[in-house]
Steps between C-alpha positions, in 0.01 A plus 500: 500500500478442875189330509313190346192352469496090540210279439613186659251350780804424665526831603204524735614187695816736538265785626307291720768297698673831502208668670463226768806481540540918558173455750580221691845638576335830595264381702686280676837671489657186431674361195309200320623193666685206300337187505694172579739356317284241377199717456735717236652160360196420408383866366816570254771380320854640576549749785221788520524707816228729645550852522413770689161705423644810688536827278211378225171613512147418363204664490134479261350779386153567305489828308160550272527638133757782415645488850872477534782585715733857483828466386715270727814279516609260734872409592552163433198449274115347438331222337131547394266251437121516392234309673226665357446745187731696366794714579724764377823577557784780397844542534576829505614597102348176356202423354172387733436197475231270589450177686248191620422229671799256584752720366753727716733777449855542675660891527826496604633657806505909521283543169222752519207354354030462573287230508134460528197387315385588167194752369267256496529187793673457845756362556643262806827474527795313707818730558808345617780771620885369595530696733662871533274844495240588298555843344193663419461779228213737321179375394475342118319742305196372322680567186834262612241271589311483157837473372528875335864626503543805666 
């Protein structure tokens, strides 16, 4: 199975920091900037180096009941992560599956899969992409997206 759903909070920090961290580089076209020696002394234990934002990037998206996405894959991957409501996601072959606030889903790199929000709420979501092409495909049907098998 190529993609997972976690419930840890822990998670959205990851989405977060990643998402400023994606911006700010944009924006600025800089790398984020180390502190000082004693700023990270004083920050973490053992050696923990800053890296580069370049390649990742993060966007929000709202999409009201029963929307969703067509059929897509991305090269080196996504994490999603609810803000609001509830999602739904599908890896192409598997099983739809359904997810809310606080949790997130990971699908690995190159695997064709939807998401969006279920029949009956929105949904906002994070995305967090690692970079690579998107690869977009067909519409979902309405009956991939009620879970029907074909």
């Amino acid at each position: 199975m190529m993609f997972a759903i976690f419930k840890p909070r822990l998670v959205l920090g990851f989405v977060y920091l990643a998402a400023i961290l994606a911006l700010s580089a944009t924006s600025s076209g800089q790398a984020p900037q180390a502190g000082s020696a004693a700023d990270e002394a004083s920050r973490f234990t053992g050696k923990s180096t800053a890296l580069d934002a370049a390649g990742l990037r993060a966007t929000r998206r709202r999409f009201e009941a029963g929307a969703r996405s067509a059929w897509h894959s991305h090269a080196k991957g996504q994490l999603l992560f609810v803000e609001e409501g509830r999602g739904r996601v599908q890896q192409r072959g598997q099983r739809v599956k359904d997810f809310g606030p606080g949790e997130s889903v990971y699908t690995g790199p190159n695997v064709l899969h939807w998401h969006g929000a279920v029949p009956d709420q929105p949904l906002v979501q994070a995305a967090l992409a690692f970079g690579g092409e998107t690869t977009w495909m067909e519409k979902v049907t309405d009956e991939e997206y009620a879970g029907k098998k074909k």
